[in-house]
N, C-alpha and C positions, 0 to 999 in steps of 0.2 A: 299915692302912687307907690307900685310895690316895686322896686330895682330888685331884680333877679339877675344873679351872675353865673352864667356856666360857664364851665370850665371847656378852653377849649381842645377840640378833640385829639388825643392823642395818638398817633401813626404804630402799628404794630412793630415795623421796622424796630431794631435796636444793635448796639453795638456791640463789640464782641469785651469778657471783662477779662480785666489781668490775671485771671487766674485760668480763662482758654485759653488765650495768647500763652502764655507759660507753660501751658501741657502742650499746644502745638509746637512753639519753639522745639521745646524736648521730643517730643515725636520726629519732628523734623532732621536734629539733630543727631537721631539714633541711626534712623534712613542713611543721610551723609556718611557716616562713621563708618556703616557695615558695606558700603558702597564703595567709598577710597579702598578700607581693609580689602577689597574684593578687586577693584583694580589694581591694587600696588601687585596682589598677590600674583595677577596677572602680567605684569610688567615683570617680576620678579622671572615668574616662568618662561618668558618669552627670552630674558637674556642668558637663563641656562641653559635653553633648546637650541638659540642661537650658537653659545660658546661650545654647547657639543658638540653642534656641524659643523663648524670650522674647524676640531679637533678631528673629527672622524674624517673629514675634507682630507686634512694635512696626512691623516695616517692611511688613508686609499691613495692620494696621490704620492707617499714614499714607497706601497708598497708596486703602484705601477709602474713604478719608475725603475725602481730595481729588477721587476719581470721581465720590463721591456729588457733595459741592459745586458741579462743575463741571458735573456734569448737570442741578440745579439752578435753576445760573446762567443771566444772561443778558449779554450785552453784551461780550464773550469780546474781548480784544486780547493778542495775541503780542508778547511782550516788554514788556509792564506799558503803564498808564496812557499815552496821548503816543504812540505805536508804532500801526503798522498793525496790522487784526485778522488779515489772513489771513498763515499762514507755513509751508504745506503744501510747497512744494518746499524744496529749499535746506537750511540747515545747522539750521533752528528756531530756537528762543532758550530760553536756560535762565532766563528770566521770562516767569511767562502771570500775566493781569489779569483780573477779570470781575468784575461784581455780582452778591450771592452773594440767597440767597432771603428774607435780613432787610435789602436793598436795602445792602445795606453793601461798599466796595470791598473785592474780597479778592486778596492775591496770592500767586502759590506761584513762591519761587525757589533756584536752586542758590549756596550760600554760599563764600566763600572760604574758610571750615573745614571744606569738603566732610561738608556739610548739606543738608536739603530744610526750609525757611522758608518760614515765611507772615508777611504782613501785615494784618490785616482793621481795617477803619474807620475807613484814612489813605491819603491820597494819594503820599506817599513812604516808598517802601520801600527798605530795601538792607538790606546784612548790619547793621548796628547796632542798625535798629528792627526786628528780624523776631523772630520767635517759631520757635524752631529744634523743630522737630517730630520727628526720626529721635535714637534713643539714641547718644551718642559713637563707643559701642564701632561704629556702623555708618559708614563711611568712604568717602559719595559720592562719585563722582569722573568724575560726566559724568549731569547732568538736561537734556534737552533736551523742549520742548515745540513741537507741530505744531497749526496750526490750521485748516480749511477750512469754507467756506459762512458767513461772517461779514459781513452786511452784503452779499452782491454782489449777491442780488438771481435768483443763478442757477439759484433750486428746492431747493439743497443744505440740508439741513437741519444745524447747525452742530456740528461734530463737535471733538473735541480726543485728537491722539495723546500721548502722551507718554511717554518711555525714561528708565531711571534703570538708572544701573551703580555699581558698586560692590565693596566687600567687608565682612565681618561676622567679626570679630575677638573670640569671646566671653572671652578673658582675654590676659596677656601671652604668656604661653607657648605661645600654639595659633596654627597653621599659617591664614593668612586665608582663607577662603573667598569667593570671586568669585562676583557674581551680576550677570545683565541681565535683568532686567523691565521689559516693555511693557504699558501699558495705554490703553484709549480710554476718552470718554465724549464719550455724544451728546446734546444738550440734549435734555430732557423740561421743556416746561413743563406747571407743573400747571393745570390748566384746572377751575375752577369754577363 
């Protein structure tokens, strides 16, 4: 009698060896890598874009605030209290004056820590006693204010320009952005 032994049949299936697992790992690994790098990158951007609109936020609603005010107002002198009212030609002055509409002196000026400041309800103003109204991170560096039809008498109804330049710096690490807005405002008195 002849014992024949086969072997028995072997299944195609097979396993994966340590040396696929190793190059997938690392494939795997590369994906993850460029993926976080890609969202952090993205997270990064989103809290620059955020910190710039709360800066450009803070520096539209100083400069609304002052147009309202000075719309207002009445009794408008360029370059603060003491100074002539009109200052439409020429270089302006980075202090304007006026009584605001709770009769109270108010004044808006450019600071030496390159700021936009107010004063209201004193007759002397400078950088010490002002009330600094723009965020740090915003870095004035040239408020000039224009004034015409103030007192002359000549029909003009009394109007005020005023230009602020600067730049907006929303953290240390980010490239500053420059910016020059112009804004007017015309007196409206309210009439009851």
């Amino acid at each position: 009698m002849k014992y024949s032994h086969t072997a028995p049949e072997r299944s195609q299936a097979r396993g994966f060896t340590l040396l696929e697992l190793i190059v997938s790992i690392g494939l795997f690994t590369i994906v993850v890598t460029i993926a976080m790098t890609a969202y952090l990158s993205l997270i990064a951007l989103d809290r620059k874009a955020r910190a710039t609109n709360d800066l450009v936020t803070n520096l539209s609603f100083t400069i609304e605030n002052m147009s309202r005010n000075i719309r207002t107002g009445t009794g408008y002198v360029c370059g603060g209290f003491g100074s002539g009212p009109n200052c439409w030609g020429g270089t302006g002055s980075n202090k304007f004056s006026f009584v605001d509409v709770q009769n109270q002196q108010t004044t808006y000026l450019f600071t030496a820590a390159g700021a936009v400041a107010s004063c209201v309800g004193t007759s002397i103003c400078n950088d010490i006693s002002a009330t600094t109204l723009t965020d740090p991170r915003i870095r004035i560096t040239n408020l000039r204010f224009y004034t015409q039809g103030v007192g002359t008498g000549d029909g003009l109804q009394p109007r005020v320009l005023f230009t602020i330049s600067g730049t907006i710096t929303p953290d240390a690490r980010a490239t500053p952005v420059t910016f020059t807005i112009e804004s007017s405002a015309t007196q409206r008195l309210i009439e009851l």
